[in-house]
PDB file of N, CA, C and O in Angstrom:
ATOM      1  N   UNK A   1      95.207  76.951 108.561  1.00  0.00           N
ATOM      2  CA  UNK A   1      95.757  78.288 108.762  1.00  0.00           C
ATOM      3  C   UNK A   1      97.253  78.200 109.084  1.00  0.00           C
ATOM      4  O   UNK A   1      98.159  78.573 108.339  1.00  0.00           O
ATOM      5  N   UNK A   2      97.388  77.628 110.355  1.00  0.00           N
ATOM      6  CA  UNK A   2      98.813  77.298 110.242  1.00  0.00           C
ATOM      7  C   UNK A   2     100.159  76.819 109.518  1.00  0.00           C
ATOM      8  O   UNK A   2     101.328  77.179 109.653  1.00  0.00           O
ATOM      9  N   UNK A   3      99.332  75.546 108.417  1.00  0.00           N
ATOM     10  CA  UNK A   3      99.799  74.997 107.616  1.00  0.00           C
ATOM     11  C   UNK A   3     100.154  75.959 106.382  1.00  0.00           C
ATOM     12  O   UNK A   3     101.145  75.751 105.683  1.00  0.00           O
ATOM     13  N   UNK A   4      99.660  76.558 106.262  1.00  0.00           N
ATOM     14  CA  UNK A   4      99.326  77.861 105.473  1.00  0.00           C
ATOM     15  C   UNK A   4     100.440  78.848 105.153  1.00  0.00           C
ATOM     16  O   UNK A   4     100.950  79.271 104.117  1.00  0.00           O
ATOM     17  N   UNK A   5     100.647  79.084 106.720  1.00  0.00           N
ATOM     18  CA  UNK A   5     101.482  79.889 107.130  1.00  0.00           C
ATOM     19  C   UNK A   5     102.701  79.178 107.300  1.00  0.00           C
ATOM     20  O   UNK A   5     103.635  79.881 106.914  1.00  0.00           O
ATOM     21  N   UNK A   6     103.112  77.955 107.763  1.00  0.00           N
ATOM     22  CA  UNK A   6     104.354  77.548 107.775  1.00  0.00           C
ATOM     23  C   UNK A   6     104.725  77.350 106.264  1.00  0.00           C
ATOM     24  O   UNK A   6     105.909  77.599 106.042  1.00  0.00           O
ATOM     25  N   UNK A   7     103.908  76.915 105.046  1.00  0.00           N
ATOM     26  CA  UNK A   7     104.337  76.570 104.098  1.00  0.00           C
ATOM     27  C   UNK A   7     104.669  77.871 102.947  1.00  0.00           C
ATOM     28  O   UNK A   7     105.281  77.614 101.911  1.00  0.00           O
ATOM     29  N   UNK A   8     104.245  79.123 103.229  1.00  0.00           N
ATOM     30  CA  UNK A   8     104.388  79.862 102.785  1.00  0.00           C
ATOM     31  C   UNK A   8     105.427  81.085 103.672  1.00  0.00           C
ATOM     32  O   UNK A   8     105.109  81.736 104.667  1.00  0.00           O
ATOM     33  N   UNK A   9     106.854  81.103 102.842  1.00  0.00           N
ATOM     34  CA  UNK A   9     107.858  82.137 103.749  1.00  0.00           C
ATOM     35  C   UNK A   9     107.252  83.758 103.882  1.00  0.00           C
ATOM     36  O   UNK A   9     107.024  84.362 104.930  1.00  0.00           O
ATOM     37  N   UNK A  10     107.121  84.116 102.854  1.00  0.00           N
ATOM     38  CA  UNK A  10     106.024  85.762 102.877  1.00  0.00           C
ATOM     39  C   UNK A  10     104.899  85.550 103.968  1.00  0.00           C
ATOM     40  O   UNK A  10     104.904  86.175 105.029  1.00  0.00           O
ATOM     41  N   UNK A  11     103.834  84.524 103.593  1.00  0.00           N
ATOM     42  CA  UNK A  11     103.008  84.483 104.836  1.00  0.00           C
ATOM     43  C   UNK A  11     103.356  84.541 106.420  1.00  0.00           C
ATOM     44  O   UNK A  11     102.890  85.212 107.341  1.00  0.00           O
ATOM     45  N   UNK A  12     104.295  83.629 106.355  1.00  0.00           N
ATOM     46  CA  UNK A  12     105.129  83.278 107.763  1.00  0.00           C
ATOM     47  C   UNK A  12     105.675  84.711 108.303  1.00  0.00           C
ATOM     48  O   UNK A  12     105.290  85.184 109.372  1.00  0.00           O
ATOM     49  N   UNK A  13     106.513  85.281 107.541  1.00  0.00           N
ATOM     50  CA  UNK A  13     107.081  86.821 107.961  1.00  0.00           C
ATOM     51  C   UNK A  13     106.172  87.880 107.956  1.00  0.00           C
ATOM     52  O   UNK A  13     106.610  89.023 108.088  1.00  0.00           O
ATOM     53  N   UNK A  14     105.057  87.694 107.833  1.00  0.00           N
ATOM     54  CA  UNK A  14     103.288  88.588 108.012  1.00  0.00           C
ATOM     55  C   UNK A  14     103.228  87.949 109.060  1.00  0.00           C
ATOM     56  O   UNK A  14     103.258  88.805 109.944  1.00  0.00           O
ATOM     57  N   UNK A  15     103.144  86.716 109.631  1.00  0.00           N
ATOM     58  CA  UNK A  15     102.426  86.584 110.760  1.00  0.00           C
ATOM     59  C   UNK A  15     103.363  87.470 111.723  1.00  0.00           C
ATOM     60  O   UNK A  15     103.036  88.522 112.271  1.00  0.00           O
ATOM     61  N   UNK A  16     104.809  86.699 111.820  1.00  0.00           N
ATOM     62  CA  UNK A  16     105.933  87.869 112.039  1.00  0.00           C
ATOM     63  C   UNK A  16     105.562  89.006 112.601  1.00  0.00           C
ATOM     64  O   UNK A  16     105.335  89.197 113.796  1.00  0.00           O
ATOM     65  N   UNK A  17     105.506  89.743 111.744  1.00  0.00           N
ATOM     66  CA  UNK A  17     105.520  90.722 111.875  1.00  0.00           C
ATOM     67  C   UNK A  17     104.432  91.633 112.241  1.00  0.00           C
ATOM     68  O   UNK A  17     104.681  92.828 112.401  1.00  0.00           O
ATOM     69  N   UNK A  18     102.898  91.035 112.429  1.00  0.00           N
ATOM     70  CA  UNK A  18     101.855  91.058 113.084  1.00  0.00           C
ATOM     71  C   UNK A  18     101.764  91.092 114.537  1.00  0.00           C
ATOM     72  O   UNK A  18     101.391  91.985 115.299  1.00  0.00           O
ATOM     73  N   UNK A  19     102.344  89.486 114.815  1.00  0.00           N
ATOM     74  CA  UNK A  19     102.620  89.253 116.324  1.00  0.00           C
ATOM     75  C   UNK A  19     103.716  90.580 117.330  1.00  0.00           C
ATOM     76  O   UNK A  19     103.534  91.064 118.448  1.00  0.00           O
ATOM     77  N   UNK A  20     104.634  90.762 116.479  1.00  0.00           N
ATOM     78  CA  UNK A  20     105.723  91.642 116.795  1.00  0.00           C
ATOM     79  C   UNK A  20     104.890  93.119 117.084  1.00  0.00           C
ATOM     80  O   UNK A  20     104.715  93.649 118.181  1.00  0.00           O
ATOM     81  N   UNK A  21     104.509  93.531 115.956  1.00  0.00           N
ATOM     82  CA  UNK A  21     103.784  94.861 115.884  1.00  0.00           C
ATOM     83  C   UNK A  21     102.800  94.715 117.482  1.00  0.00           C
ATOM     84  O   UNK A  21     102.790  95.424 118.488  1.00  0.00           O
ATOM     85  N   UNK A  22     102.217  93.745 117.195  1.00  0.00           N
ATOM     86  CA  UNK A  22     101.018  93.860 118.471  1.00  0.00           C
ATOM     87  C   UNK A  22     101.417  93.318 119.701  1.00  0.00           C
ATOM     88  O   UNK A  22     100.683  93.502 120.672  1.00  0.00           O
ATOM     89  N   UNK A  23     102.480  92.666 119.829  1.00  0.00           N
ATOM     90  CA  UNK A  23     103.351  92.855 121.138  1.00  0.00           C
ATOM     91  C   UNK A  23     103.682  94.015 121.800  1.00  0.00           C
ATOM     92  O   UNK A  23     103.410  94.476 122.909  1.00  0.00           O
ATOM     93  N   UNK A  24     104.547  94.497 120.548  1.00  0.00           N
ATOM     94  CA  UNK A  24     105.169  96.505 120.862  1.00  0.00           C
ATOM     95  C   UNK A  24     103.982  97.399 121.445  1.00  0.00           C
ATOM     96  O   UNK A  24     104.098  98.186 122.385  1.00  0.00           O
ATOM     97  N   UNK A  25     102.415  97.045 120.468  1.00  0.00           N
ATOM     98  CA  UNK A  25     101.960  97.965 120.953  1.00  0.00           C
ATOM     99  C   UNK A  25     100.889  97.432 122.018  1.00  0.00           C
ATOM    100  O   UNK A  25      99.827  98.049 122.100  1.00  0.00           O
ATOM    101  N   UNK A  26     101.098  96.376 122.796  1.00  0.00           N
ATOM    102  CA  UNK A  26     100.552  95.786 123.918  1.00  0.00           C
ATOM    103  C   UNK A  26     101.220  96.532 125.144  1.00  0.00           C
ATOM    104  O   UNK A  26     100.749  97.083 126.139  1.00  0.00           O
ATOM    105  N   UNK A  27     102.633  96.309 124.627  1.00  0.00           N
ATOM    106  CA  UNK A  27     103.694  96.669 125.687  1.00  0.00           C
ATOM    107  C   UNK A  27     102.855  98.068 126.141  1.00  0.00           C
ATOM    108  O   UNK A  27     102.079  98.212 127.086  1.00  0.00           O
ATOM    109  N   UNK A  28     103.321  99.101 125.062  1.00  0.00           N
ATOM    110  CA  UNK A  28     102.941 100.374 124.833  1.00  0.00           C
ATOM    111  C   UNK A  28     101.388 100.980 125.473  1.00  0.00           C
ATOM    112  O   UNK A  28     101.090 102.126 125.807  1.00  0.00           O
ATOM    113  N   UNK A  29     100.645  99.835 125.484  1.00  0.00           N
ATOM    114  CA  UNK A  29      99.564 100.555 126.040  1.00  0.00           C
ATOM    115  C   UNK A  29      99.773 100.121 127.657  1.00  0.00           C
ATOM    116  O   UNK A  29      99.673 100.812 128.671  1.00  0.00           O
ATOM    117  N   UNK A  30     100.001  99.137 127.539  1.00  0.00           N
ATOM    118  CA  UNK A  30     100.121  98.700 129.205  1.00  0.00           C
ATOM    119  C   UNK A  30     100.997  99.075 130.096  1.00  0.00           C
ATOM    120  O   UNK A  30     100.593  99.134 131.257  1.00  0.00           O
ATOM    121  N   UNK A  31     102.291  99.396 129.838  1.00  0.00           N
ATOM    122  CA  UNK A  31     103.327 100.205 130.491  1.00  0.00           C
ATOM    123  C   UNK A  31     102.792 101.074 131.053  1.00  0.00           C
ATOM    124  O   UNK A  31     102.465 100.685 132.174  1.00  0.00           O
ATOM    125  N   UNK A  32     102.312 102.816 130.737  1.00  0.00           N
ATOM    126  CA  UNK A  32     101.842 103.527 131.614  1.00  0.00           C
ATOM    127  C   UNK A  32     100.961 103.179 132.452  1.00  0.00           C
ATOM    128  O   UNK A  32     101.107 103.680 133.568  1.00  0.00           O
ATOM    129  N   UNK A  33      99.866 102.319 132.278  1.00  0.00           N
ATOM    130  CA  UNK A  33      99.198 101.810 133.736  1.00  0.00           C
ATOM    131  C   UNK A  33      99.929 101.129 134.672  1.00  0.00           C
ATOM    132  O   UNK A  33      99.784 101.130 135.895  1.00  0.00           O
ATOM    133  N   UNK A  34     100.662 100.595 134.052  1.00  0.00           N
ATOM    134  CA  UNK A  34     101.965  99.571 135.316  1.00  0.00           C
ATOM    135  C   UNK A  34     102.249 100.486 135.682  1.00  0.00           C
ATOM    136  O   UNK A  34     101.767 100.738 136.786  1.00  0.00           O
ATOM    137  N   UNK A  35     103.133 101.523 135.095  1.00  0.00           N
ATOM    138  CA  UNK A  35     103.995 102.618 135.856  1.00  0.00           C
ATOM    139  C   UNK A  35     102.867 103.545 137.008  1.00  0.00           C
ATOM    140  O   UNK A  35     103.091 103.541 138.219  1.00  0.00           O
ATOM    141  N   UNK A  36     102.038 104.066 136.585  1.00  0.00           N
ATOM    142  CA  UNK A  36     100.932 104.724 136.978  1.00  0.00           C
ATOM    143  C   UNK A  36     100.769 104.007 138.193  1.00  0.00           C
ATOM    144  O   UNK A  36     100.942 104.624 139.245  1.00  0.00           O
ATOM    145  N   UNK A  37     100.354 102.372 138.229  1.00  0.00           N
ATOM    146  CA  UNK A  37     100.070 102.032 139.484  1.00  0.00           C
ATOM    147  C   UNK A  37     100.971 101.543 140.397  1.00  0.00           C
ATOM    148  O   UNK A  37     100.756 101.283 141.580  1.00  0.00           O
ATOM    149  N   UNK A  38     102.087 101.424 139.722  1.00  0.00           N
ATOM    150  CA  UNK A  38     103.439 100.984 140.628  1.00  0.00           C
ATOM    151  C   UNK A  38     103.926 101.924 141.529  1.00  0.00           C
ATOM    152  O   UNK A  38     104.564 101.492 142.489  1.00  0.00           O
ATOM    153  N   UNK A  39     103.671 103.711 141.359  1.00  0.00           N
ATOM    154  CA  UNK A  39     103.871 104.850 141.485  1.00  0.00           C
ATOM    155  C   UNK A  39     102.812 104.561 142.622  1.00  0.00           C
ATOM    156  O   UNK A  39     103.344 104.360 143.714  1.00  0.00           O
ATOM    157  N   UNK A  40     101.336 104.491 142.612  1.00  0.00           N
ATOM    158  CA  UNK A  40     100.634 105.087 143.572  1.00  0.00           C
ATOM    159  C   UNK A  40     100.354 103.813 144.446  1.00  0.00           C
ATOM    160  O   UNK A  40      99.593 103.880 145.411  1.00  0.00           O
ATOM    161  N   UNK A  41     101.055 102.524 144.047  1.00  0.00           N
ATOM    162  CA  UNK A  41     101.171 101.531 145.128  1.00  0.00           C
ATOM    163  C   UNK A  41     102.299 101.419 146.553  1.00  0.00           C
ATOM    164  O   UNK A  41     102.206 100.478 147.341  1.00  0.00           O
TER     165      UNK A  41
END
């Protein structure tokens, strides 16, 4: 899989851009509970 992905540049910039996307929307879901409980801590 990896090999896969390093040897192929299109593949590589999908993983990219996978990881990225689901970072943003990690951030995105988890932020308002941080804020939410940082507020009522």
């Amino acid at each position: 899989m990896l090999e896969v992905i390093s040897k192929d540049a299109t593949a590589r910039r999908f993983a990219y851009i996978v990881v990225i996307l689901s970072f943003i929307f990690g951030m995105a879901w988890v932020l308002p509970n941080l804020i939410n409980a940082i507020r009522w801590w």
